[in-house]
C-alpha positions as CSV (number, residue, x, y, z in Angstrom):
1,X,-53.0,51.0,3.6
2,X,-53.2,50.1,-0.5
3,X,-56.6,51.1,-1.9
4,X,-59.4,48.0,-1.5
5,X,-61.0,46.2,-4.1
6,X,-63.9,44.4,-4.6
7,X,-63.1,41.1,-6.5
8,X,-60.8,39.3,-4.7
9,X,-59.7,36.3,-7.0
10,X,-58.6,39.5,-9.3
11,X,-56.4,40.8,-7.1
12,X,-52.4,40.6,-7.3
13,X,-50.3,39.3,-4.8
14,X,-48.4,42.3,-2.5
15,X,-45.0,42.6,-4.3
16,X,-42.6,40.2,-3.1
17,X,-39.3,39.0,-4.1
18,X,-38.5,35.6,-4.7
19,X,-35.6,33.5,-6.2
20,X,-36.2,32.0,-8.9
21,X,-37.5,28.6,-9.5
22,X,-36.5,27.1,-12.6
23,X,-35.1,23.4,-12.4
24,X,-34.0,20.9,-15.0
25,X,-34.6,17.0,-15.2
26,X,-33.0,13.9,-16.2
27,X,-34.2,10.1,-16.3
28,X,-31.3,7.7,-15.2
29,X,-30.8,4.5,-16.9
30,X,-32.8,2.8,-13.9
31,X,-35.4,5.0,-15.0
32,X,-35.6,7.3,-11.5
33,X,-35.9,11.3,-12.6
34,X,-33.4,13.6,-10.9
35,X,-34.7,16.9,-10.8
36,X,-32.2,20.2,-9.4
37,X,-31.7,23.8,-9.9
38,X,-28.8,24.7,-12.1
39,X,-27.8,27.8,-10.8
40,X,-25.4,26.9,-7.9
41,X,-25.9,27.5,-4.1
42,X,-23.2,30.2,-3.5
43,X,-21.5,30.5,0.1
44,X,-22.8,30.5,3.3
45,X,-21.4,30.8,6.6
46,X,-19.6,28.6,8.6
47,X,-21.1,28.2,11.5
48,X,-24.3,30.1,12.9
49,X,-22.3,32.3,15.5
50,X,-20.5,33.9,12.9
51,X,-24.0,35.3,12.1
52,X,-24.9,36.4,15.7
53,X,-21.2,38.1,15.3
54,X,-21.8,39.7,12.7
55,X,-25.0,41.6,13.5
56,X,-23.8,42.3,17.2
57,X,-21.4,44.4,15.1
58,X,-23.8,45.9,12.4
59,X,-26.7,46.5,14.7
60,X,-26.0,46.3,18.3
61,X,-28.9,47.7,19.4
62,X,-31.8,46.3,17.1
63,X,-34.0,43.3,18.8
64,X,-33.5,40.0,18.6
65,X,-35.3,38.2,20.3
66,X,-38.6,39.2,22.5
67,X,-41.0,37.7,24.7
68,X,-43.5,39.0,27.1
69,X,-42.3,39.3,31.3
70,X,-44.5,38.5,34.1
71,X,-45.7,42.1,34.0
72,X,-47.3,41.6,30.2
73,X,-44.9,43.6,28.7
74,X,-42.1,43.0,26.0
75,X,-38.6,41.7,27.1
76,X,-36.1,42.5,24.8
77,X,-32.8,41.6,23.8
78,X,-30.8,43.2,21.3
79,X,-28.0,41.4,19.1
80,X,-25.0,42.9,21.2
81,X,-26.7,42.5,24.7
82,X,-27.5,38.3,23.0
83,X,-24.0,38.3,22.2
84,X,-22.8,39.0,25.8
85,X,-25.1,36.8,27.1
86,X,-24.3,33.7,24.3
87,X,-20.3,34.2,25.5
88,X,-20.6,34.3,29.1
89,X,-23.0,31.0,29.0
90,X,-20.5,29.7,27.0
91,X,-17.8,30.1,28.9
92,X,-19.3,28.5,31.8
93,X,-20.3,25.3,29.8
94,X,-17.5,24.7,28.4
95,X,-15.8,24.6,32.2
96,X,-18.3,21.8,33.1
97,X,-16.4,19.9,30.0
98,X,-19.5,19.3,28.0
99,X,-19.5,18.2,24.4
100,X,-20.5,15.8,21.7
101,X,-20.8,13.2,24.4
102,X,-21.9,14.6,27.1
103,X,-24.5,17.2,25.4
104,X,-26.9,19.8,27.2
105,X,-30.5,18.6,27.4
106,X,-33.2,21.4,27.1
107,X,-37.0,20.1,28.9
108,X,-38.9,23.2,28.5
109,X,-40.0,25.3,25.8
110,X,-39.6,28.5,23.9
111,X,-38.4,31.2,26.0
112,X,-35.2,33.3,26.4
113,X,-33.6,31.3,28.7
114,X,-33.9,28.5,26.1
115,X,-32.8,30.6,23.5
116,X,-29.3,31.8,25.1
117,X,-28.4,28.3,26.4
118,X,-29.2,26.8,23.0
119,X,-27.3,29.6,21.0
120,X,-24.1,29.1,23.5
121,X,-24.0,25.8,22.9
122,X,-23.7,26.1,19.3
123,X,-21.3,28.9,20.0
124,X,-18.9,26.8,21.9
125,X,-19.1,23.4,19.8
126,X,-21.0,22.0,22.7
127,X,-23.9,19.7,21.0
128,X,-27.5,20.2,22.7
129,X,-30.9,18.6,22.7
130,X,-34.2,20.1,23.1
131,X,-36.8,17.7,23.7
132,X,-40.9,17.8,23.4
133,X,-42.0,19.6,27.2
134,X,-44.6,16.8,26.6
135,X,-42.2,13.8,27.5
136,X,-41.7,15.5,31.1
137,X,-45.1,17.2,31.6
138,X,-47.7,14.6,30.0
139,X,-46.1,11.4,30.5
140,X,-46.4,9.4,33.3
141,X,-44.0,7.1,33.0
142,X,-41.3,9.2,31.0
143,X,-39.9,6.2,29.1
144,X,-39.3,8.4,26.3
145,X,-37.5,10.9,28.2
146,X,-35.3,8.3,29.8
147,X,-34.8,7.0,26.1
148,X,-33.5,10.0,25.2
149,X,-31.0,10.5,28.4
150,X,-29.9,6.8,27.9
151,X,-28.9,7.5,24.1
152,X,-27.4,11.1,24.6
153,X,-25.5,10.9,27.9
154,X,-26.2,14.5,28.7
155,X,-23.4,16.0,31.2
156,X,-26.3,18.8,31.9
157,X,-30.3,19.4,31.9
158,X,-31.8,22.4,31.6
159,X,-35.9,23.1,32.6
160,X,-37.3,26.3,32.8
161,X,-39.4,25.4,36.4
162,X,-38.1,23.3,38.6
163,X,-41.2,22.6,40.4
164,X,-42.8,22.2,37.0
165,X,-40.4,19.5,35.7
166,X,-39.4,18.1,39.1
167,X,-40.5,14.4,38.4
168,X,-39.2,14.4,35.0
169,X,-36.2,16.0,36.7
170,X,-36.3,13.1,39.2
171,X,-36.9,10.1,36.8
172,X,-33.7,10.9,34.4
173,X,-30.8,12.4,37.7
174,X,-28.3,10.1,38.0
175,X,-24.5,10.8,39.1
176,X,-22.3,13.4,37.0
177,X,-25.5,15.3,35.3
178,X,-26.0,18.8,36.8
179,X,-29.3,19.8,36.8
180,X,-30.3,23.7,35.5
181,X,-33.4,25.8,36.4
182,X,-34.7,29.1,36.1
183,X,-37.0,29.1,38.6
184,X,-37.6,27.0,41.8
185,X,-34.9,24.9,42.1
186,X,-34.3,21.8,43.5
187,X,-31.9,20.6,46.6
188,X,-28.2,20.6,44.4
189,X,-29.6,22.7,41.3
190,X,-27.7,25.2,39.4
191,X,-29.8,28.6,39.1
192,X,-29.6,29.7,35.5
193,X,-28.8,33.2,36.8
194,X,-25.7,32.2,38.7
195,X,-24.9,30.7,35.2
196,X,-24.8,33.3,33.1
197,X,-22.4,35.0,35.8
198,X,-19.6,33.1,36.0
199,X,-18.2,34.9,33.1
200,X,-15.6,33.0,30.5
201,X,-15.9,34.9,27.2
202,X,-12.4,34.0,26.1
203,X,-12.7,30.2,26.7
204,X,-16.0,30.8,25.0
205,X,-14.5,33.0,21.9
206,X,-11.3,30.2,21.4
207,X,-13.8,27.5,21.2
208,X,-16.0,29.4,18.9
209,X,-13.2,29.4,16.4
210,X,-12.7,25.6,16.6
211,X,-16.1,25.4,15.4
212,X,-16.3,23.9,11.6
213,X,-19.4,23.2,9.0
214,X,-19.1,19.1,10.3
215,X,-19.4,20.1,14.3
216,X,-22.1,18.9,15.3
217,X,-24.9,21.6,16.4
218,X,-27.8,19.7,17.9
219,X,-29.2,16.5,18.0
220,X,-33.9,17.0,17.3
221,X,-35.7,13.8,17.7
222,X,-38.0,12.7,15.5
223,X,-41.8,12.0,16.7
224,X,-41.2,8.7,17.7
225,X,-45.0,7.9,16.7
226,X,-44.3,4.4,15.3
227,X,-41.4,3.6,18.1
228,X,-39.0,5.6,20.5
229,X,-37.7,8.8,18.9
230,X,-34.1,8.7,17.1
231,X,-32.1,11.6,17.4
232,X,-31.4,13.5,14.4
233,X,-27.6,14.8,13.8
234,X,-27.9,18.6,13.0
235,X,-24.5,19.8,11.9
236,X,-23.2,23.7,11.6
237,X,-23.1,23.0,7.4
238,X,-27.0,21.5,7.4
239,X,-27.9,24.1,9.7
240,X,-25.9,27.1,7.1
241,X,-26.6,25.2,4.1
242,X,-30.3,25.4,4.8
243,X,-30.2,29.3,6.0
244,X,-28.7,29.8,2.3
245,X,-31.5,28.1,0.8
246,X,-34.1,29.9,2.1
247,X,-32.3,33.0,2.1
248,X,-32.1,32.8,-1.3
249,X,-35.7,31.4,-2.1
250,X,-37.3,34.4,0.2
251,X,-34.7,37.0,-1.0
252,X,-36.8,39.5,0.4
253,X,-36.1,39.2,3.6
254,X,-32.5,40.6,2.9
255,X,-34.1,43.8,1.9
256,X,-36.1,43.8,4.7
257,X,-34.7,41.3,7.7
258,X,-37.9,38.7,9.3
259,X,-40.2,40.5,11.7
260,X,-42.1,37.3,13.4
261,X,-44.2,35.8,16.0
262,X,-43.0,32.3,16.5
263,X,-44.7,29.4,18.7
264,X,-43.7,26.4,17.0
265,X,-41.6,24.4,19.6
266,X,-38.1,24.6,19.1
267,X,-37.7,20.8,19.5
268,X,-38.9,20.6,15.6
269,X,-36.9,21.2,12.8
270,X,-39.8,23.7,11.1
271,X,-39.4,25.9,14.6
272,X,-35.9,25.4,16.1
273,X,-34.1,25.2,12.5
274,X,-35.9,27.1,10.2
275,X,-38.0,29.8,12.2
276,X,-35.6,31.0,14.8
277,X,-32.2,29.8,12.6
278,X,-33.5,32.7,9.3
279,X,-33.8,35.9,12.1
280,X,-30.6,34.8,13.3
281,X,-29.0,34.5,10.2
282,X,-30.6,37.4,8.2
283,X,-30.5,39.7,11.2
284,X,-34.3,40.4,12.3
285,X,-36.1,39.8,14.8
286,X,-38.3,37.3,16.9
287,X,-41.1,37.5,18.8
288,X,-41.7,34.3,21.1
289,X,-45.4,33.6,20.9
290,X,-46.9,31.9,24.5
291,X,-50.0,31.4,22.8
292,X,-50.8,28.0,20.3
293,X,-53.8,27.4,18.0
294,X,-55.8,25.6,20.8
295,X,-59.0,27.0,22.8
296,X,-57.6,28.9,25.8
297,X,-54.5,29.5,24.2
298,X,-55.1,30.8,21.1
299,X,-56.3,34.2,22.5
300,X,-52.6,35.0,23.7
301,X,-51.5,34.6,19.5
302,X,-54.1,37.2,18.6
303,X,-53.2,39.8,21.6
304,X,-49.5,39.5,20.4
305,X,-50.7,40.0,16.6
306,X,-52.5,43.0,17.4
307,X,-48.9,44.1,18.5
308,X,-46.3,42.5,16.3
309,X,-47.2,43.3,12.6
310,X,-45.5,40.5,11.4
311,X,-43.7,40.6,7.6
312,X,-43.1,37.0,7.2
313,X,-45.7,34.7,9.3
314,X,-45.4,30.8,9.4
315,X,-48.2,28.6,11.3
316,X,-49.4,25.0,11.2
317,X,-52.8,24.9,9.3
318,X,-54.8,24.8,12.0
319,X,-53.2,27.4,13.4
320,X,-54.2,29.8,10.8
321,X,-57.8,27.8,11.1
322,X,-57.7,29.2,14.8
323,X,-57.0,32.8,13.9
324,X,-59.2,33.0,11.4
325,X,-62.5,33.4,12.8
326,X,-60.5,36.4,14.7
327,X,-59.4,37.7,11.7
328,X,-62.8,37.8,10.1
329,X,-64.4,39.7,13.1
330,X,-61.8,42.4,14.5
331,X,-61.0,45.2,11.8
332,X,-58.6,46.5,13.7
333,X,-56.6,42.6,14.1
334,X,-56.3,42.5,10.0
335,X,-54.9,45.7,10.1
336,X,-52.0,45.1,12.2
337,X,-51.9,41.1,11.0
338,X,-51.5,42.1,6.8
339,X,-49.6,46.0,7.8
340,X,-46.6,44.8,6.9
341,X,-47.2,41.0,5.7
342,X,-45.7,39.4,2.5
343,X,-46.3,36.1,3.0
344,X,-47.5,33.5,4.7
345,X,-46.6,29.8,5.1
346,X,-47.8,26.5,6.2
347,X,-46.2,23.4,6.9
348,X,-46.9,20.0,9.1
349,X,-50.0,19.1,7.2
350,X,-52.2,20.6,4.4
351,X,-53.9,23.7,4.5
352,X,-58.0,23.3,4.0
353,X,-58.6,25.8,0.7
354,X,-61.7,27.0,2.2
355,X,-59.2,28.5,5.0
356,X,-56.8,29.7,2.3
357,X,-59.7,31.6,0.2
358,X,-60.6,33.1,3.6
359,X,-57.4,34.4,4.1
360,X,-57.0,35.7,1.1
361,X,-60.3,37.4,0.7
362,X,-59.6,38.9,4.3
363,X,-55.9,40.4,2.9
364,X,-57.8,41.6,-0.1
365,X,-60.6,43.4,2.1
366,X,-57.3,44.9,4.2
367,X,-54.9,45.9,1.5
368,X,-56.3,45.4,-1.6
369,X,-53.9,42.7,-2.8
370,X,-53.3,39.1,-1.9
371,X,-50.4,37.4,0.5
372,X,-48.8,35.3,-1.6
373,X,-49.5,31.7,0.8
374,X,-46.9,28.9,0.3
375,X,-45.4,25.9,2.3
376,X,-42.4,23.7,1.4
377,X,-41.5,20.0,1.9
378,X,-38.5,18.5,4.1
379,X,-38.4,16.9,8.0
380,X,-36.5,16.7,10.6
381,X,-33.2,14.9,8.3
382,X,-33.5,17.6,6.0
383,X,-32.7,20.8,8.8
384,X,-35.5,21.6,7.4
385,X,-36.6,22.9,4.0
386,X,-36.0,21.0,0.7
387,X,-38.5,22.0,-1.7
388,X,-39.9,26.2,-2.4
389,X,-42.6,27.2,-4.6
390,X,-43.4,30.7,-6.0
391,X,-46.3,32.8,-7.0
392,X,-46.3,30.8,-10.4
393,X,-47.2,27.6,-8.0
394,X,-49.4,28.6,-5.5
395,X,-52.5,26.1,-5.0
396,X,-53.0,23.8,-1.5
397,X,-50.9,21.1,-1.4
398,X,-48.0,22.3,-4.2
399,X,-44.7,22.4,-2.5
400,X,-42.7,23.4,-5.9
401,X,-39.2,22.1,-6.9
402,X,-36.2,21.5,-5.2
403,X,-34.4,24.2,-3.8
404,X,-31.2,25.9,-4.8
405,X,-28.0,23.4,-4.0
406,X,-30.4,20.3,-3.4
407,X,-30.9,17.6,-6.1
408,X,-34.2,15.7,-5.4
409,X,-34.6,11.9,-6.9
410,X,-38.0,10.9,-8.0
411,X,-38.3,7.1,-7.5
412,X,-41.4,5.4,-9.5
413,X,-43.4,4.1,-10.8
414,X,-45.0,7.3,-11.6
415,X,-47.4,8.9,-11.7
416,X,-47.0,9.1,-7.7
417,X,-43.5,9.2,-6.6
418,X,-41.3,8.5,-4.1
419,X,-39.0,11.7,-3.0
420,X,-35.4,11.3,-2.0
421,X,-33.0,14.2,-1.7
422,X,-29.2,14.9,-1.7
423,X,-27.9,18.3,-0.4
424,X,-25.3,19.7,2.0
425,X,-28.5,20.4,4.5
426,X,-29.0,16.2,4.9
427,X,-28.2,14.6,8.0
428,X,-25.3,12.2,8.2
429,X,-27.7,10.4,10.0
430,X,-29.1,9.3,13.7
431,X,-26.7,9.5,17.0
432,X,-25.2,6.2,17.8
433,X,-27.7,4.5,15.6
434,X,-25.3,3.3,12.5
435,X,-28.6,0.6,11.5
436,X,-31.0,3.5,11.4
437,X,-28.8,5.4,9.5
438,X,-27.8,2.7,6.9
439,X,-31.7,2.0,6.1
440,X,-32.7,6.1,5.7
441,X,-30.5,6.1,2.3
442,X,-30.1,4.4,-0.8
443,X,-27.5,2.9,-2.6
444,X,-26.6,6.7,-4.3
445,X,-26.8,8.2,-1.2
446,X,-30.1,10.0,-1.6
447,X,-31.7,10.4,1.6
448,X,-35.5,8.4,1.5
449,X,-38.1,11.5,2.7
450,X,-40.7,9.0,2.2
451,X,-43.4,11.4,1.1
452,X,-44.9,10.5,-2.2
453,X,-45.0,14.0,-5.2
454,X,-47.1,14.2,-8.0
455,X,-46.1,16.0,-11.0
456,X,-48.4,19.1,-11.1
457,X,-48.0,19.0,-14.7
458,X,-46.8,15.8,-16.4
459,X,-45.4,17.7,-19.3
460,X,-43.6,20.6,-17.4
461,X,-41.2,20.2,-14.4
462,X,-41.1,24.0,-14.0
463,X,-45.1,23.4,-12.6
464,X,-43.6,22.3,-9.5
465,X,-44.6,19.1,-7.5
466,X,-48.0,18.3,-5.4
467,X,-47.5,16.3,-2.2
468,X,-49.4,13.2,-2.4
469,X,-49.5,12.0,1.2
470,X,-46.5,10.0,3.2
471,X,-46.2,6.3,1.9
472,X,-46.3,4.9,5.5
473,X,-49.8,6.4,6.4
474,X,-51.0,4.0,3.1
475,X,-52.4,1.1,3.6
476,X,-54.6,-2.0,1.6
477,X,-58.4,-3.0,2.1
478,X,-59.1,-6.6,2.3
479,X,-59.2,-6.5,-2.0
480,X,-55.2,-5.4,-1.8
481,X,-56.1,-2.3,-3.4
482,X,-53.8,0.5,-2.5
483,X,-55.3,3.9,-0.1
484,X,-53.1,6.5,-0.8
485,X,-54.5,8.2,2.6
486,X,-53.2,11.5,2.5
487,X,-54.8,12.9,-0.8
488,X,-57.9,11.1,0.5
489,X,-58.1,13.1,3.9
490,X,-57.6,16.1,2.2
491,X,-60.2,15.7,-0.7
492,X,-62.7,15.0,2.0
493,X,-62.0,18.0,4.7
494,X,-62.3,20.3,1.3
495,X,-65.6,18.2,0.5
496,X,-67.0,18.5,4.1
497,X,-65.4,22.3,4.8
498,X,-65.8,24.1,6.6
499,X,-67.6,21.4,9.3
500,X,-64.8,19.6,10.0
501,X,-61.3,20.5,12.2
502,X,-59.6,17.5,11.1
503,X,-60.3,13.6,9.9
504,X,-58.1,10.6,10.0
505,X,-59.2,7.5,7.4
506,X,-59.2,4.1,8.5
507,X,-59.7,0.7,6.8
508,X,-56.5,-1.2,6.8
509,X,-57.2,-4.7,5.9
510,X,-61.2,-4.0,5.8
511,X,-63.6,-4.4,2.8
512,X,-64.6,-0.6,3.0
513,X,-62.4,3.0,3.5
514,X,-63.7,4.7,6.8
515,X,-63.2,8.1,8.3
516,X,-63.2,9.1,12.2
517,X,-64.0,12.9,12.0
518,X,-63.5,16.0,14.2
519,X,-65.9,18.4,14.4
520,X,-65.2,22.3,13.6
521,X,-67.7,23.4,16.8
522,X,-68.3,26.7,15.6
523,X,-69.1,26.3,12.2
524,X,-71.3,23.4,12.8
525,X,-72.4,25.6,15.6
526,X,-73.4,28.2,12.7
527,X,-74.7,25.8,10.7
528,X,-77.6,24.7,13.0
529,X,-78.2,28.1,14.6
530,X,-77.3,27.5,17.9
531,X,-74.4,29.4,19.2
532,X,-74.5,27.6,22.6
533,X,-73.9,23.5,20.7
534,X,-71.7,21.6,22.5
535,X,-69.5,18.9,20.7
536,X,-71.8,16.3,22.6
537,X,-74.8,18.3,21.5
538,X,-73.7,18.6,17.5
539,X,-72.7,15.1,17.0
540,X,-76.2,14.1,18.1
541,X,-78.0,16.8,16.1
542,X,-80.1,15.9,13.1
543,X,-79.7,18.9,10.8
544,X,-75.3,18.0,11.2
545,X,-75.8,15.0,10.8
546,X,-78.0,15.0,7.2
547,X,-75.4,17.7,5.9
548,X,-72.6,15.4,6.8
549,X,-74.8,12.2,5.3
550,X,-75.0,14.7,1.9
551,X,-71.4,15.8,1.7
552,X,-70.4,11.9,1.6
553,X,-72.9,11.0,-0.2
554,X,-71.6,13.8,-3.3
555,X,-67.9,12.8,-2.3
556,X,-68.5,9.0,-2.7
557,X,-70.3,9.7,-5.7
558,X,-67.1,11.3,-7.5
559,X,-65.2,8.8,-5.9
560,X,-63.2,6.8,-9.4
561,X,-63.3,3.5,-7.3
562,X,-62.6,1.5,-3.9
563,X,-59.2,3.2,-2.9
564,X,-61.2,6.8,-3.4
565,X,-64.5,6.3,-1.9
566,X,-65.2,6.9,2.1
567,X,-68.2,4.9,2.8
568,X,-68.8,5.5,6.1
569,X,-67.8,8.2,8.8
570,X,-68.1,8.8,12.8
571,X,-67.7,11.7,14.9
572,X,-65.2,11.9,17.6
573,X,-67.4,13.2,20.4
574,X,-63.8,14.9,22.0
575,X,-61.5,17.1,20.5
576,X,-57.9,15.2,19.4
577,X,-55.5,16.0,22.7
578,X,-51.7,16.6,22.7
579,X,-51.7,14.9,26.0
580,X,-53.2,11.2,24.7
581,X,-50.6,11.7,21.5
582,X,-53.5,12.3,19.1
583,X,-51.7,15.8,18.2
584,X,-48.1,16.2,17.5
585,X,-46.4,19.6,19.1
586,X,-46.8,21.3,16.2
587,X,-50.5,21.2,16.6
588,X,-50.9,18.6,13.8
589,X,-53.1,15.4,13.5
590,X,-51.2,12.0,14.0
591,X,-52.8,9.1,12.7
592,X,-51.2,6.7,14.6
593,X,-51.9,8.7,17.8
594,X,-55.7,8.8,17.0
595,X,-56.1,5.4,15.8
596,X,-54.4,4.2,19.1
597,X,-56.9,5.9,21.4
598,X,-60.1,5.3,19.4
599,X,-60.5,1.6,18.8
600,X,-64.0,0.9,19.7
601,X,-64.9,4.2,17.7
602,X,-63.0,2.8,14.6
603,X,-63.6,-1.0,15.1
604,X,-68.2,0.9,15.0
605,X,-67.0,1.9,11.4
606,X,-66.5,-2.0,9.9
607,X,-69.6,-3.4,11.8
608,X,-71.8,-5.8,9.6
609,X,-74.9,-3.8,11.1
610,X,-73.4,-0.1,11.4
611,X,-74.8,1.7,14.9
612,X,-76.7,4.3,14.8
613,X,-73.5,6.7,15.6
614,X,-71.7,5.7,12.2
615,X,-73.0,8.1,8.9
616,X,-73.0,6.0,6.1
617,X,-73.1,7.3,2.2
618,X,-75.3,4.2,1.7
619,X,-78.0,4.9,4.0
620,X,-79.6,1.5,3.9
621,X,-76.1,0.4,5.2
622,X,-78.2,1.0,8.5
């Protein structure tokens, strides 16, 4: 371990090599600014399988990929025993006459069963789905799932249970798709084992060099939050493209190939593309985490931590939120967690800064140096990272400049602007869906991100950008004045930290900006001095609820006018679910899950006489 200090805000960051990110600007006659690395891209592979080639040939025997067995140990497999496995699966897909149009359909999640079926497919130019486990296992009446199979036409579906997925197994069979399980299978199903038997590696290998950059990899479906999910055409060059970018932001990691612990679901782009698609392509290796940053679960993460010294970690924010307390209390935790760690990254919402500091005081206390913390900007159309930020632009919610080989329009009026990007890593748009895809670009052909940047310094592009919330979350009070509702959350959790999990602000069409909260039980737990509070018992305690009444107070005090100032708040007295679509996969808040399933709490926020569960930061509002 490096030597401790004492101070640190003083400290350095670990040494860490990045590319460089220096862009240049231009203003169009329209007036839109177009903003873009000059230094070229460079090449990049073909297709991803050239990668898993090439490393079964370099390092046959190094891991790549592991998860734990039934008995709690480590399952491993190694690049040449992945690249047996990838060419046999193959082979026997490709008999079955799969492709484009009749596609493989993944239920379950991460696991190595997953991961070999997926990588086949994209081996063999057979395109493939993998779809949120919470369309088959949480709803009941799986119209998004049969969305999905309507639109794709899978030829096969995969599920890692059969007994688990059997009615989501039932709801979508129909003649001509052949059903796949691992375990317990259903009367007619194919066992995954007798799969990977049936042999075919030179069908498989005379496919594989059919493959191009335009075949199409994988189809990943957006949220479907406002409507039923589109699916999202992932091609080899978006897929290669976006390896390249990244490769050559975190150039690091080809002096010293990924070592992770991954649980983001590989039916999202940040997971399935980026995450599993950079050990692939830089030749490390990937440990499949079982746990997620939910009570109950969260304690598998830090078991694997204490095992897997990570040197490159990625996590939603309130995933690192959830390890945190952890962190702070097991010496022996930050010791194996920072060992080996360079950096860390966010993405799917914005990190708290009282959970940054945190961090980096605790990797300070460890090594003696800071982890340099960053996220980056894209979605799902983007495969998935557009924007990268270095050491010069570290700071919650900077996502930096466009990345190398992607040219990023900025559409105004500023000062907040509207972000559209062009780059070989942008969809060509949504399966069978030409409409869809029409609308998602402009007249240039920029694709429309619809996230909203702030320059972080007017006067110098090289400051990088600030993300200043999605443009469809905004909305107008009653006056028509504008809430730009991301910014707004954000100020307010850093205001309110660290007594809040989350917060989602209402007031559409109202005369007043509103907030339903979520309680951080521990913290508020501390704050009272009763380790035994229950949600139910905080949001009824008087000593919460006067800090909370202070906190809005100061923050509506600062506020610079209507479209800044929450005026009143309530406490969600249960903690946002995956299950009622309050939380995306990814672990995330979504607003228009949350304001769907809490009506009556909202609707208690705009009363003319406020109950007595709503905080106000006028007081004699009650």
């Amino acid at each position: 371990m490096e030597p401790r200090m004492t101070h640190p805000f003083a400290a350095s960051y670990r040494p860490v090599r990045l590319g460089q990110c220096h862009v240049e600007i231009r203003e169009e006659p329209d007036g839109a600014l177009l903003v873009s690395q000059p230094e070229p891209l460079g090449p990049y592979a073909r297709k991803l399988g050239e990668r898993l080639v090439h490393w079964a040939r370099l390092r046959p025997d190094q891991t790549w990929l592991a998860q734990r067995g039934a008995d709690g140990q480590w399952v491993r497999i190694s690049y040449a025993e992945g690249l047996r496995r990838v060419r046999t699966i193959a082979g026997a897909l490709l008999r079955r006459g799969l492709d484009v149009d009749r596609p493989v359909l993944i239920l379950s999640g991460n696991d190595l069963d997953h991961a070999m079926l997926a990588v086949a497919c994209m081996y063999a130019g057979i395109a493939y789905a993998p779809v949120a486990t919470a369309y088959s296992l949480v709803s009941r009446d799986f119209a998004k799932l049969r969305h999905i199979t309507d639109l794709l036409t899978p030829g096969l579906v995969f599920a890692s249970d059969g007994a688990q997925f059997g009615a989501a197994l039932a709801a979508i069979a129909h003649d001509g798709l052949e059903v796949l399980v691992a375990a317990n299978p259903p009367p007619g199903a194919t066992a995954f084992a007798a799969l990977r038997e049936e042999g075919g590696e030179a069908l498989a290998d005379a496919a594989h060099d059919r493959v191009g950059p335009d075949t199409i990899a994988k189809f990943l479906f957006t949220s479907g939050s406002s409507g039923m999910p589109k699916a999202v055409i992932n091609t080899q060059r978006m897929l290669c493209s976006n390896m390249a970018m990244s490769a050559a932001h975190f150039a690091y990691l080809e002096d010293e190939p990924p070592v992770t612990l991954e649980w983001a679901p590989w039916n999202h782009t940040a997971g399935g593309n980026h995450n599993f698609n950079i050990v692939l392509y830089l030749g490390g290796t990937l440990h499949i985490d079982d746990g997620k940053p939910v009570p109950g679960l969260v304690e598998t993460t830090i078991r694997n931590l204490r095992e897997v010294s990570p040197n490159w970690y990625m996590n939603v924010p309130r995933g690192y939120a959830a390890i945190l307390p952890y962190l702070q209390q097991d010496q022996q935790l930050r010791e194996s967690f920072f060992r080996n760690l360079k950096l860390c990254m966010y993405a799917g919402a914005g990190i708290e800064p009282h959970v940054w500091r945190a961090i980096d005081e605790l990797a300070v206390q460890t090594t003696g140096r800071k982890v340099f913390f960053t996220t980056s900007l894209g979605s799902t159309e983007t495969a998935p990272l557009a924007l990268v930020a270095d050491q010069s632009m570290a700071g919650a919610g900077v996502v930096g400049v466009p990345a190398r080989g992607i040219q990023l329009k900025l559409v105004g009026p500023g000062p907040r602007w509207e972000a559209r990007l062009k780059g070989p890593n942008i969809t060509p748009g949504y399966w069978r869906s030409p409409q869809l895809t029409a609308a998602a670009f402009d007249e240039d052909g920029f694709y429309k991100l619809g996230d909203a940047l702030r320059f972080v310094d007017p006067d110098d592009v090289n400051q990088g950008f600030r993300f200043d919330g999605r443009f469809g979350e905004d909305f107008k009070l009653a006056t028509g004045t504008w809430v730009a509702a991301g910014p707004l959350r954000l100020g307010w959790l850093e205001a309110a930290a660290p007594l809040l999990q989350d917060a989602v602000i209402v007031g559409a069409n109202q005369d007043r900006i509103g907030a339903l909260v979520f309680l951080d039980v521990p913290a508020c737990a501390r704050l009272v001095g009763d380790g035994a509070a229950t949600l139910d018992t905080l949001a009824d305690h008087p000593a919460l609820r006067a800090e909370l009444a202070r906190r809005l107070v100061d923050f509506a005090a600062r506020a610079t006018g209507s479209s800044t100032r929450i005026e009143r708040i309530t406490i969600a007295r249960r903690p946002p679910s995956m299950e009622r679509g309050e939380l995306t996969d990814k672990g995330a808040i979504s607003q228009a899950g949350v304001l769907s399933c809490n009506q009556e709490l909202i609707a208690a926020l705009f009363a003319a006489e406020p109950g007595a569960d709503v905080i106000c930061a006028n007081q004699d509002a009650h």
